[in-house]
C-alpha positions as CSV (number, residue, x, y, z in Angstrom):
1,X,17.6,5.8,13.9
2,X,21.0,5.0,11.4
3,X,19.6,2.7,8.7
4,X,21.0,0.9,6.3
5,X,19.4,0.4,2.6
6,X,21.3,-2.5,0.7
7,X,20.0,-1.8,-3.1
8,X,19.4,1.6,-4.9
9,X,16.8,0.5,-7.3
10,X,13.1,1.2,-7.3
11,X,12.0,-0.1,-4.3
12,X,15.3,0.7,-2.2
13,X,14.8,5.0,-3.2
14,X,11.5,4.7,-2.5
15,X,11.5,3.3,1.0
16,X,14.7,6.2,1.8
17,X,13.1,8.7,0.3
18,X,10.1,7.6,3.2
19,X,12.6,6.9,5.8
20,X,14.1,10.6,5.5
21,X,10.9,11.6,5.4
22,X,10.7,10.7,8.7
23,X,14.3,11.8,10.1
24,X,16.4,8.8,9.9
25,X,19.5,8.6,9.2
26,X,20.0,6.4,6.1
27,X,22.7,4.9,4.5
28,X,22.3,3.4,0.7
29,X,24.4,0.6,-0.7
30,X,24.6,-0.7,-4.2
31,X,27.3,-2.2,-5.8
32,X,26.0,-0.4,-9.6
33,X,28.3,3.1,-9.5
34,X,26.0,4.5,-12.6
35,X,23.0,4.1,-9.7
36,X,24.4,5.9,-7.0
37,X,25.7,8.7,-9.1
38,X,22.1,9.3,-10.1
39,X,21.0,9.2,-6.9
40,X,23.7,11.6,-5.5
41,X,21.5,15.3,-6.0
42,X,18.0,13.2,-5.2
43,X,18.4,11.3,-2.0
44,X,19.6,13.0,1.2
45,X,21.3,9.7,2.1
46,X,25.0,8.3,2.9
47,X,25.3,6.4,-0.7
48,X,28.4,4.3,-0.7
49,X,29.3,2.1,-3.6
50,X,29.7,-1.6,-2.8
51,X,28.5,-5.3,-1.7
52,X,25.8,-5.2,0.9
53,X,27.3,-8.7,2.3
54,X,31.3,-7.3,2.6
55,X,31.4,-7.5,6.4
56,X,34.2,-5.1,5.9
57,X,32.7,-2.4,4.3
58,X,30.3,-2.3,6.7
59,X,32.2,-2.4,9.4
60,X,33.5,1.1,7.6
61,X,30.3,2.5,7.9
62,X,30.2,1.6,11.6
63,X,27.9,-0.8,12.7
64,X,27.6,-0.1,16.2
65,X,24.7,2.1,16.4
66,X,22.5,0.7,13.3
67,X,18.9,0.4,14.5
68,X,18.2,-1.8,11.2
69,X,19.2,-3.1,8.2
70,X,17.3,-3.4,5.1
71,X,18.2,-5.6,2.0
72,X,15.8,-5.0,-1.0
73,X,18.2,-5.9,-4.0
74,X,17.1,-8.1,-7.0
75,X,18.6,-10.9,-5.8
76,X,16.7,-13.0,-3.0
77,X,20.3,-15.2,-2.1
78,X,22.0,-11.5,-2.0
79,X,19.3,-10.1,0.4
80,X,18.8,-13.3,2.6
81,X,23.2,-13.6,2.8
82,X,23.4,-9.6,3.3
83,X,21.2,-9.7,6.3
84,X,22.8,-13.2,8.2
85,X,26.1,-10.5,7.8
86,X,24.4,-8.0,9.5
87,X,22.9,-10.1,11.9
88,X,26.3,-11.3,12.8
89,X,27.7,-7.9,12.6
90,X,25.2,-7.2,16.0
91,X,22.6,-5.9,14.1
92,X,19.2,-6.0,16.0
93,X,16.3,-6.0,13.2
94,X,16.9,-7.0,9.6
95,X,14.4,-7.2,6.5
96,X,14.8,-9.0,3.5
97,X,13.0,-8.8,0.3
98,X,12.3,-12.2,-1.0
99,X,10.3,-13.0,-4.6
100,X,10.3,-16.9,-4.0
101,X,7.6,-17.3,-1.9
102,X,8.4,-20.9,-1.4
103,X,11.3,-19.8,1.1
104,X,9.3,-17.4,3.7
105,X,6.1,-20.4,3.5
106,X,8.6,-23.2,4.6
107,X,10.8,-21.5,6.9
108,X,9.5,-21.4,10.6
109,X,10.5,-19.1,13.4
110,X,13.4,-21.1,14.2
111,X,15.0,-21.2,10.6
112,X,14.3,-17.8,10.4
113,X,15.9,-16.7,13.5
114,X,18.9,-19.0,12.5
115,X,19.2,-17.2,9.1
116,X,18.9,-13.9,10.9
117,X,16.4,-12.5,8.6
118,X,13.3,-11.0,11.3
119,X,11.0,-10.1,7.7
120,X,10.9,-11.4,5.1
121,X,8.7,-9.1,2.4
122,X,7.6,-10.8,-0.7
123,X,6.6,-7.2,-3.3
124,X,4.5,-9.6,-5.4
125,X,2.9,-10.9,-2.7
126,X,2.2,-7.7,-0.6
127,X,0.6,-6.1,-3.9
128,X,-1.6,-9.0,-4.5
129,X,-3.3,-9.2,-1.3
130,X,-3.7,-5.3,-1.5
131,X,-5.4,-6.3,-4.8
132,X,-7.7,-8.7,-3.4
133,X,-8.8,-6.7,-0.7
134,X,-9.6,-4.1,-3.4
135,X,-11.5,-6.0,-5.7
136,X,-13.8,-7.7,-2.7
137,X,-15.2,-4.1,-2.3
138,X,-16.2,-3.6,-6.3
139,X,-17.6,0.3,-5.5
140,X,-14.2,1.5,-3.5
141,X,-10.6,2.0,-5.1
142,X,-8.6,1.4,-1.8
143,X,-9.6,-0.3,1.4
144,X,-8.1,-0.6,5.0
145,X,-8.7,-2.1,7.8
146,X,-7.5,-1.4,11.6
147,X,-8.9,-2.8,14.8
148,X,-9.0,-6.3,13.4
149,X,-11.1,-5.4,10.8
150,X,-13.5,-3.3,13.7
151,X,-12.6,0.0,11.9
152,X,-12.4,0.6,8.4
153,X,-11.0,3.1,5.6
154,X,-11.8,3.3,2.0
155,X,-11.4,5.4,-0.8
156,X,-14.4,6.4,-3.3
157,X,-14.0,8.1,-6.7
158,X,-17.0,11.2,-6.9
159,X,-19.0,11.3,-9.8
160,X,-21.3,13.6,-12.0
161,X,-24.4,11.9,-10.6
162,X,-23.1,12.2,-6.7
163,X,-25.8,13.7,-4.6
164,X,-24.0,16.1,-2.5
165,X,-21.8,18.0,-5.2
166,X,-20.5,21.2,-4.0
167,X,-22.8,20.7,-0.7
168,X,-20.6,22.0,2.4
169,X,-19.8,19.3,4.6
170,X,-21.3,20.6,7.9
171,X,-24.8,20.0,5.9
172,X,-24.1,16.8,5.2
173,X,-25.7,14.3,7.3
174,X,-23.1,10.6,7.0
175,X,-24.4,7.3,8.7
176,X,-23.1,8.0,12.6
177,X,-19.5,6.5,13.0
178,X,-18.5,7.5,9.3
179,X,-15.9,10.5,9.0
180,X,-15.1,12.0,6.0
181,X,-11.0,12.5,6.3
182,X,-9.5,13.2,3.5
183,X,-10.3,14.7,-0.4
184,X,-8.2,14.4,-3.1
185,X,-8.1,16.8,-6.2
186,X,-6.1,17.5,-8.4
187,X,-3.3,15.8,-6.8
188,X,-3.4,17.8,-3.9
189,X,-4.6,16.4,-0.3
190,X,-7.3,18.0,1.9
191,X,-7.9,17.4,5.2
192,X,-11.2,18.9,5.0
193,X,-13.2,21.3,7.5
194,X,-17.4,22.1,7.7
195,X,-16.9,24.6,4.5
196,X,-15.3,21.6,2.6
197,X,-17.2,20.3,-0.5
198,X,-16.8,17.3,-2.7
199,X,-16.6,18.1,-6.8
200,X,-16.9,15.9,-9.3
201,X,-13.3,13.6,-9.9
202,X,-12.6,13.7,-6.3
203,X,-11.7,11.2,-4.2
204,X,-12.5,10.7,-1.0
205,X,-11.8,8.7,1.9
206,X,-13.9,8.0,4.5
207,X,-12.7,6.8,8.0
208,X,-14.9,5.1,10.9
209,X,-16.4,2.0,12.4
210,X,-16.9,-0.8,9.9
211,X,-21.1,-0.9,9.6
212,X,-21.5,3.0,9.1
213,X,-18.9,2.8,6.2
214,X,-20.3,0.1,4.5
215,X,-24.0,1.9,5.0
216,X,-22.4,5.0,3.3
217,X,-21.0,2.8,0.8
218,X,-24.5,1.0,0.1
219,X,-26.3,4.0,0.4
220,X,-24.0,6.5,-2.2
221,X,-21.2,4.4,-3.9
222,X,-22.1,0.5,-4.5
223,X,-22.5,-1.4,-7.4
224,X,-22.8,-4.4,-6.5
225,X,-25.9,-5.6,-8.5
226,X,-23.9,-5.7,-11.1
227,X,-20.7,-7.0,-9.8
228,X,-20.6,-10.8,-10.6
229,X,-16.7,-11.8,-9.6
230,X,-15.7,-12.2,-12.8
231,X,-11.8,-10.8,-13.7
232,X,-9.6,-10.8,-16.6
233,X,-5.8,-10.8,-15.6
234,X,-3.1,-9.5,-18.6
235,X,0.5,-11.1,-17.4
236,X,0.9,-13.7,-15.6
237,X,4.4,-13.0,-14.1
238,X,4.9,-13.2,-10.6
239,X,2.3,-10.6,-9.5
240,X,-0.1,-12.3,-12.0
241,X,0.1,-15.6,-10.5
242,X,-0.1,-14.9,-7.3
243,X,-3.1,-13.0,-7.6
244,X,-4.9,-15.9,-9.5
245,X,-4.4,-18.4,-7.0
246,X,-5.9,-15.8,-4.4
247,X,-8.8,-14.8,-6.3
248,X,-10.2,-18.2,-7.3
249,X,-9.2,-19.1,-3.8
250,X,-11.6,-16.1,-2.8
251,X,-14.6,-17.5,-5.0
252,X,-14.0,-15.2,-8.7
253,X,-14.1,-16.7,-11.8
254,X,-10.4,-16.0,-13.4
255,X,-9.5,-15.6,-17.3
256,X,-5.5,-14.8,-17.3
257,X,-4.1,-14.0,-21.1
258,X,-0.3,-14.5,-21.3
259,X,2.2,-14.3,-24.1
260,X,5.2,-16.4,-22.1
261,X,3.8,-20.4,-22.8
262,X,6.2,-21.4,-20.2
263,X,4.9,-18.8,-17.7
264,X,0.9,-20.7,-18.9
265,X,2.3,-23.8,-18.4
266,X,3.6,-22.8,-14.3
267,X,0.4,-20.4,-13.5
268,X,-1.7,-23.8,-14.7
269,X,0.0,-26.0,-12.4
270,X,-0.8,-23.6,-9.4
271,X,-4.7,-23.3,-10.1
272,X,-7.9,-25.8,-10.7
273,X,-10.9,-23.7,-12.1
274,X,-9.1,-20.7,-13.9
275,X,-8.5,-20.5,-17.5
276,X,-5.0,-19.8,-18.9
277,X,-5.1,-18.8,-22.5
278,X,-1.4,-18.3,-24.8
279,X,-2.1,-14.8,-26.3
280,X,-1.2,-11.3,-26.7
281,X,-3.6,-8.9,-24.8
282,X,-3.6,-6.2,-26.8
283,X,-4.8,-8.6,-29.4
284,X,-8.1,-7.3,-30.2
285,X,-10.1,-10.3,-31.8
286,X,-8.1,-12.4,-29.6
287,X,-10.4,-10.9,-26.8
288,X,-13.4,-10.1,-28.6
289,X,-13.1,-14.4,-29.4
290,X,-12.7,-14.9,-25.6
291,X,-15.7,-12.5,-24.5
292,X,-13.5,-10.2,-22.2
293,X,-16.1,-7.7,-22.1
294,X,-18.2,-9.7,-19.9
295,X,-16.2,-9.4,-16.9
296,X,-16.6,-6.6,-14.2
297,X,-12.9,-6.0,-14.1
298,X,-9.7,-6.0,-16.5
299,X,-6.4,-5.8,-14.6
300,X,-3.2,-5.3,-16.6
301,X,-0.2,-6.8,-14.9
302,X,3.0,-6.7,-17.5
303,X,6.0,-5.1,-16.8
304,X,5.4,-2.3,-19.4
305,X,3.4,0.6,-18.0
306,X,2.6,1.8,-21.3
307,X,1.1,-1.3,-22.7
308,X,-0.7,-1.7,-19.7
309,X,-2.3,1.4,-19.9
310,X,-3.4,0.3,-23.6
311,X,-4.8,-2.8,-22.7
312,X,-7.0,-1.2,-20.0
313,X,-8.0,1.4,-22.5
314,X,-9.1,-1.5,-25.0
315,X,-10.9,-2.8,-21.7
316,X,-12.6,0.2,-20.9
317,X,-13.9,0.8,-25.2
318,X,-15.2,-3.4,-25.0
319,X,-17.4,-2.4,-21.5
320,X,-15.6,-3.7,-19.0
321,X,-16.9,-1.3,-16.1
322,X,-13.8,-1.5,-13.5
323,X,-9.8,-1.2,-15.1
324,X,-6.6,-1.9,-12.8
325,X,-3.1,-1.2,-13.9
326,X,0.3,-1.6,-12.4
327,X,2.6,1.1,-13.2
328,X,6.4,0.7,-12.5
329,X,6.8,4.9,-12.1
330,X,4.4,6.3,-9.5
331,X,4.9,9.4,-11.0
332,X,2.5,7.5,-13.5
333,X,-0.4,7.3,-11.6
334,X,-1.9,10.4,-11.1
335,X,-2.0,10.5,-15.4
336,X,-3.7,7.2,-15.8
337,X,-6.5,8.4,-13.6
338,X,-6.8,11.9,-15.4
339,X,-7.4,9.3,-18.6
340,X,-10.1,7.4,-16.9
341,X,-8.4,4.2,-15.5
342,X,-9.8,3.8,-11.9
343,X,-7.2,2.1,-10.0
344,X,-3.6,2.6,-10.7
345,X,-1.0,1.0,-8.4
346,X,3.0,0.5,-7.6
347,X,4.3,-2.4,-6.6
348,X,7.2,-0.7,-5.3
349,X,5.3,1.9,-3.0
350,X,2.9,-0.9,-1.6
351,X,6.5,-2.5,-0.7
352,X,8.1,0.3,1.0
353,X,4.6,0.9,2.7
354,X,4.9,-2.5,3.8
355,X,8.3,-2.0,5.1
356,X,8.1,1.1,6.6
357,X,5.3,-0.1,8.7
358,X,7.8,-2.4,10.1
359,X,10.5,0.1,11.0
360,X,7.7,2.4,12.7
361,X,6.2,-0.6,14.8
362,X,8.9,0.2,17.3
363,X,7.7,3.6,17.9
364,X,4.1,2.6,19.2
365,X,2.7,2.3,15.9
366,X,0.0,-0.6,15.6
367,X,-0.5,-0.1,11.9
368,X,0.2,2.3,9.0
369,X,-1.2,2.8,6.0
370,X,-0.3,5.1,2.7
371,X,-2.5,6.4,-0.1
372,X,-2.1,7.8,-3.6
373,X,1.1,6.8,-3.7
374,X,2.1,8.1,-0.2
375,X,-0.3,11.5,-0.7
376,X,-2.0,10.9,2.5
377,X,-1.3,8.0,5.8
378,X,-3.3,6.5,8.3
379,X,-1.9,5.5,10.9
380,X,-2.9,3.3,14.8
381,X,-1.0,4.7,17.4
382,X,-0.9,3.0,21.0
383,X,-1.2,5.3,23.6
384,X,0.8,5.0,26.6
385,X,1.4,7.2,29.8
386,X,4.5,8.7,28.6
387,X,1.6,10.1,26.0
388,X,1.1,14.1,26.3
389,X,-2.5,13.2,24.6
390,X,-3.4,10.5,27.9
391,X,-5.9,12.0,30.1
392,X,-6.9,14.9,28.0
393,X,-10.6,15.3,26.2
394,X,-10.0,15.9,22.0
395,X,-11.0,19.4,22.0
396,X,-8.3,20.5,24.3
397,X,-5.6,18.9,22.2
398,X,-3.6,20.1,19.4
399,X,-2.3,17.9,17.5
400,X,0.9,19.3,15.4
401,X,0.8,19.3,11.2
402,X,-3.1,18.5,9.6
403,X,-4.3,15.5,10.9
404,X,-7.9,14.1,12.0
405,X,-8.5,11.5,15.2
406,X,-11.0,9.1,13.4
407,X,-11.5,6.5,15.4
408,X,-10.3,5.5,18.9
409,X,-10.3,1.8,19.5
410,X,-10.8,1.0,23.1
411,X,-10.5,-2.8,24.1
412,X,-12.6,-4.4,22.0
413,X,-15.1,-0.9,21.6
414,X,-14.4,1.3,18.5
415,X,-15.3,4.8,18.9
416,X,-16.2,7.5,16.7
417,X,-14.9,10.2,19.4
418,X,-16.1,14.1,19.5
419,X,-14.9,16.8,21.4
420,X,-15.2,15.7,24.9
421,X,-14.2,12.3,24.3
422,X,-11.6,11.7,26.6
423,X,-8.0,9.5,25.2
424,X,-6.7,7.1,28.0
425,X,-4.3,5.5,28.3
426,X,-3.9,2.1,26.6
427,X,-6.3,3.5,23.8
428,X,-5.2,3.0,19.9
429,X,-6.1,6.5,18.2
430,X,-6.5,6.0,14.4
431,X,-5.3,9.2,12.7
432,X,-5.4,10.0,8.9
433,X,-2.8,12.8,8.2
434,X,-0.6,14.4,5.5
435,X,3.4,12.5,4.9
436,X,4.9,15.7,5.8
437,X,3.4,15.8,9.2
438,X,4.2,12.2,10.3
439,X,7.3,12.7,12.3
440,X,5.5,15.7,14.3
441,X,2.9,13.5,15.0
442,X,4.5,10.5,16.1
443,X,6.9,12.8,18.3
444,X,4.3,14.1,20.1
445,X,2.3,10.8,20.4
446,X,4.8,8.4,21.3
């Protein structure tokens, strides 16, 4: 599908880079020349230098056979005007990323469709749901759910003390309905077989219906004795604020440190029981005064990745058992970890995560999720009879690049399926797989 990206920064490269990923063909527009000159040896894209609104430079590009058109500059007027073009232009599906979240919550369908924006995607917004989600599962470092919630994934982090170190999985005996899917070391993704093992440092993600994960998960992984609700928040910028209101909303007990007064002064307007204290957070009496170290988790929300990563350290030396940091280079993440910060996240990949589940909805996909900043996916797939899978049992298929089947969602039955389980059609298969064999799969599948 011919795609347009309006906006080259951090969110726009990352969603192409995913959308060549998966074949399309994608054209980037940003009006900053410096941007798509360093983008020129990076991207396999069409960049072209410009306004995302100019009707007639797009008409240049040739609008006729765009499938969609994506605007995800820093402007929210820019995206929201860029899109109505489009729209007008004949364009079928547009998205626009919007920060005020005051615009999507009081538009309805009709304004919307009048605007001709068909998404609006809020990044701050996205990330802190993905955050809450998170945080309601203290002993797991990523969550998922598909089926409506019937069939869930989630990520663990292996320690020293883990029982089953270096035993091979086909001696391993997991609640039934729990798959283990994936194994992350090193950086490098496994989709692991019966000689597999788990080392200490791994991560691993377990796939399955919702009551045998969280049985594995009370039996090897919780902590929740000690978990008590109780978060520290450094920043309160947009991401910051957000995720206050939805945490106290959720029942946790909030402390949020900011150095911005003004920013205080709006986050306290939005919110009844947390406290908002004026302060730097990497003030260390300033958090000995305010007793950080007796919450259960310290998330550090500024825009600077390296003072993030400080504040979490300080976190981590006062006792705080769980850190969270937002990094604004993904390339980031996989250092924190090594350095003993247990959840490490970008804004900008949950965003083009969010968006690319979007552009693949058309193509039979229910629901996609990414991991590790897009190391591994899982993904619902729709079977229909066009499907070369319909019909067939599991052990006589052969499913292209390394993937697992983890769950097939029948009705409302979930299914933890073995060899001669047969697929039919109208079935959603839940696969987790590798990036680099996405396309294969949903080529085959769909």
């Amino acid at each position: 599908m011919k795609i347009i990206v309006v906006g080259a920064g951090k969110v726009g490269y990352s969603l192409s880079q995913r959308l060549v990923q998966d074949n399309h063909d994608v054209y980037m527009i940003d009006r900053s020349q410096e941007r798509i000159h360093n983008l020129e040896h990076v991207l396999d894209v069409s960049l072209v230098q410009g306004n995302g609104s100019d009707i007639q430079l797009l008409n240049e590009i040739g609008m006729d056979d765009v499938g969609m058109f994506i605007a995800v500059t820093d402007s929210d007027e820019v995206n929201m005007l860029s899109c109505a073009v489009a729209k007008i232009a004949g364009v079928p599906t547009t998205v626009a990323r919007v920060r005020d979240t005051n615009i999507a919550e009081h538009m309805d369908d009709t304004m919307k469709e009048r605007l001709g924006v068909d998404l609006f995607i809020n990044p701050e917004m996205v990330t802190a749901q993905e955050l809450l989600q998170i945080l309601e599962t203290p002993s797991a470092i990523d969550v998922e759910e598909f089926g409506q919630g019937s069939v869930r994934l989630m990520e663990f982090k292996i320690k020293d003390d883990f029982p089953l170190l270096r035993t091979p999985l086909k001696d391993v005996c997991f609640p039934e309905g729990a798959l283990l899917v994936g194994i992350l070391r090193h950086g490098e993704m496994i989709i692991p077989h019966g000689e597999s093992f788990v080392q200490p440092h791994d991560s691993v993600f377990f796939l399955g219906l919702k009551n045998a994960i969280d049985t594995l998960e009370r039996q090897w992984f919780s902590n929740y004795d000690t978990f008590h609700k109780r978060v520290v928040i450094i920043g309160a910028g947009l991401l910051g604020q957000n995720l206050t209101v939805l945490l106290e909303r959720a029942g946790f007990t909030v402390k949020v440190i900011e150095k911005d007064i003004e920013r205080c002064e709006q986050l306290a307007a939005k919110v009844d029981k947390a406290i908002i204290i004026n302060g730097d957070g990497t003030d260390f009496d300033l958090l000995e005064a305010e007793e950080v170290s007796d919450n259960d988790v310290i998330i550090a929300l500024t825009d600077d990745d390296k003072l993030n990563l400080l504040v979490a350290l300080v976190g981590k030396h006062m006792g705080i058992p769980k850190t969270v940091v937002r990094v604004g280079r993904p390339e980031y993440i996989m250092l924190m970890e090594q350095v003993g910060i247990d959840i490490v996240f970008s804004p900008r990949l949950l965003t083009a995560g969010q968006i690319l589940r979007f552009v693949r909805s058309g193509e039979g996909v229910v629901s996609i999720s990414t991991f590790e900043g897009g190391k591994a996916e899982s993904i619902e797939i729709a079977i229909t009879e066009q499907s070369p899978v319909a019909g067939k049992q599991l052990k006589d298929i052969r499913l292209p690049g390394k993937a697992l089947v983890g769950v097939i969602l029948r009705g409302n039955e979930a299914i933890v399926p073995r060899g001669n389980t047969e697929i039919l059609v109208g079935d959603h298969i839940v696969l987790f797989t590798l990036p680099e064999s996405v396309t294969k799969l949903l080529n085959y599948l769909t």
